[in-house]
N, C-alpha and C positions, 0 to 999 in steps of 0.2 A: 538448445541449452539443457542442463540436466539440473531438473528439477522432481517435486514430490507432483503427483497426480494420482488419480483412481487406476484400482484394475477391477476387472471383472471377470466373473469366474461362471460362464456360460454353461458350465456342468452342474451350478447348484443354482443359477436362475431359474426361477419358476415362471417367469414371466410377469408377475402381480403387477407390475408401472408404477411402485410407490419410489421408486427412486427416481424417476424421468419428472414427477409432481415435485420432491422435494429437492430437485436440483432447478433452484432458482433461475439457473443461468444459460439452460436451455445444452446442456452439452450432453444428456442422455436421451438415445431413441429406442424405441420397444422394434424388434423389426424383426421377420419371422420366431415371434413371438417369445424375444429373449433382447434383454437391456444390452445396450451397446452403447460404449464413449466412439459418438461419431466427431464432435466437434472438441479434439484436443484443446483446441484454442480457447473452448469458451470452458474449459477447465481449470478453478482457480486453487483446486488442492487443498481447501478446505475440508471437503468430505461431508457437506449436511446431510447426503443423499446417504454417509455409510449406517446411522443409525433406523432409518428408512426401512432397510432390506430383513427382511424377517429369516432367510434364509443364510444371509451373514456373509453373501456373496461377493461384495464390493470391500475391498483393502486400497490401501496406499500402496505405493510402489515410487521408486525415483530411477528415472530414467530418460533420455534424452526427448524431448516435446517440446513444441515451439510455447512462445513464452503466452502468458496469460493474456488476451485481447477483449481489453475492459471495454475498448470504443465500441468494436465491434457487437459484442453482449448488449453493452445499450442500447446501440441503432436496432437488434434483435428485434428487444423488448418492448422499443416505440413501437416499432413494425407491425407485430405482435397484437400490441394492447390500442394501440391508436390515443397512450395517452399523449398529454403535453411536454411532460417530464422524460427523458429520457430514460426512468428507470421507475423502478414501483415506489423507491424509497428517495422523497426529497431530499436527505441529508446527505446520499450520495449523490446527487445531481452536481459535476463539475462546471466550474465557473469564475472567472478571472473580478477581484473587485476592486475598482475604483477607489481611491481616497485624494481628499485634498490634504497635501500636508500644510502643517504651516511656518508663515515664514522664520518667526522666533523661533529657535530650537529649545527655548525654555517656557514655550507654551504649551498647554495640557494637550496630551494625544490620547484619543479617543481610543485609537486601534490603529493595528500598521498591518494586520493580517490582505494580504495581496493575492487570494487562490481560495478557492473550497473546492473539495477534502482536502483538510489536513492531517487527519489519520494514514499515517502508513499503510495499515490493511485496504484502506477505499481511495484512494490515490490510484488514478489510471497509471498505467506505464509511458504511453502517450498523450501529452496536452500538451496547448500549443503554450502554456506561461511556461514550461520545461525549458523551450527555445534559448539559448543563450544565458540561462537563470544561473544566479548565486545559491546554492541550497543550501538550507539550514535542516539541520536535522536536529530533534531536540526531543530529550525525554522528560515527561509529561510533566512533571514536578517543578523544572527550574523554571517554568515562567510564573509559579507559583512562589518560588522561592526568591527570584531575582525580579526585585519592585520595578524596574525599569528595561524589562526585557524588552516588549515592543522597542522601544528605541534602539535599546544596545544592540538587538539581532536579528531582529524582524527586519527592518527598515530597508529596501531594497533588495531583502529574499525571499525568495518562494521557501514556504513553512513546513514541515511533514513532523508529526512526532508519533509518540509510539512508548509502550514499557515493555521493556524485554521481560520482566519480572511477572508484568499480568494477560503481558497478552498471549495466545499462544501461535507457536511455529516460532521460526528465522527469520525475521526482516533480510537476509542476505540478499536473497535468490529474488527478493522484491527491488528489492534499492540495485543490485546490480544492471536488473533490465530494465529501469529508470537509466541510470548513469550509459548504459549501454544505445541504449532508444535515443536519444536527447545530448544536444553540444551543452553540458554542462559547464562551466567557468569554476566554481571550483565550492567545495562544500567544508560547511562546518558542521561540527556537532556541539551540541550543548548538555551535560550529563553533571548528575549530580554526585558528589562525593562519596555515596555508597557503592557498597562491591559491585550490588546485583545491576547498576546502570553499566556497567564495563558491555556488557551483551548489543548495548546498542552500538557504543566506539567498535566491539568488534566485528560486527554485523556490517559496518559502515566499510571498514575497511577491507572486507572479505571482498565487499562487494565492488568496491574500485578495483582490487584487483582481477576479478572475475570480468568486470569490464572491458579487459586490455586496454584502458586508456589512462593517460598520465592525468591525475587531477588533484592539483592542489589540497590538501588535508588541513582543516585545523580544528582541534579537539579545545575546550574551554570547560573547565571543572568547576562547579559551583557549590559552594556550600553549605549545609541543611540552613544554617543562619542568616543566606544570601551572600555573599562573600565570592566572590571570583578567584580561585583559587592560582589559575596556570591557562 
């Protein structure tokens, strides 16, 4: 897939290893004494590592690399650390959650959230709740805005949301190799009436198409007053 990832520029490495420390993810190695992406995979093209480099060595570049291999960084990191957690940071620790619903459909619900992460940025490309899932994609505001979102759209979806507005990159290139990785059933999105949520509908659908596979679209417009527009 052709995506953004690091380059490095072994003519102004000096060797220091402050970017192999600040690359969390374990995808830089110092090796006859000059920084190297040996592990594409564990490349998430973020770049923490590019403020790192005193020398200014490391840039971005897009170019074809196999896609981001969050499982694999994990099991890394357990390896690694010998912790419990699959990763340093509990709030990315994935994991599938349990609810009872119940039977009245006009009794109080707690929560219908079905999966952790549900940030787009920290959402592996692979887990196993992907399997056969309805996916909701939704920007960050309308579960704020729509009183009864659990119900209306949670309910039987696996959840991912995201602002195109605050976060930074594409979600494209992420949601593609979701929908690509994983037999999806078919996704909505949920965006709010402003201009600047159009980034996630079109990041969504970049990314079905990047996919090569047919899947189901539905877009649901909300309005700053709660209001379901379309």
């Amino acid at each position: 897939m052709i995506r953004k990832i690091i380059k490095i520029d072994e003519e102004n490495c000096i060797g220091c290893g402050l970017c192999v420390t600040a690359c969390h993810e374990g995808a830089i190695e110092l090796i006859d004494g000059k920084a190297r992406l040996t592990r594409e995979d564990y490349c998430d093209g973020l770049g923490d590592c590019l403020p790192a480099c005193p020398t200014n060595a490391i840039t971005f570049e897009e170019r074809e690399a196999p896609a981001y291999n969050d499982a694999a960084v994990l099991a890394a990191k357990q390896k690694k650390s010998g912790a419990v957690l699959p990763c340093g940071c509990p709030g990315t620790h994935s994991k599938s959650i349990r609810r009872e619903v119940a039977a009245e459909p006009t009794a109080p619900v707690t929560g219908l959230l079905s999966q952790w992460p549900v940030q787009i940025k920290l959402a592996p490309v692979n887990a196993p709740y992907f399997s056969n899932a309805k996916l909701l994609i939704a920007a960050d505001c309308t579960a704020y805005a729509y009183g009864d979102f659990h119900r209306r759209f949670m309910r039987d979806h696996i959840t991912l949301i995201g602002c195109p507005k605050l976060d930074e990159g594409d979600y494209a290139e992420k949601l593609g190799a979701i929908l690509a990785n994983n037999d999806i059933k078919n996704v909505t999105v949920a965006r709010m009436e402003v201009p600047c949520c159009g980034g996630i509908e079109n990041a969504v659908r970049m990314a079905i198409r990047s996919s090569g596979k047919s899947i189901p679209l539905c877009v649901v417009t909300i309005s700053t007053d709660g209001r379901i527009l379309e």
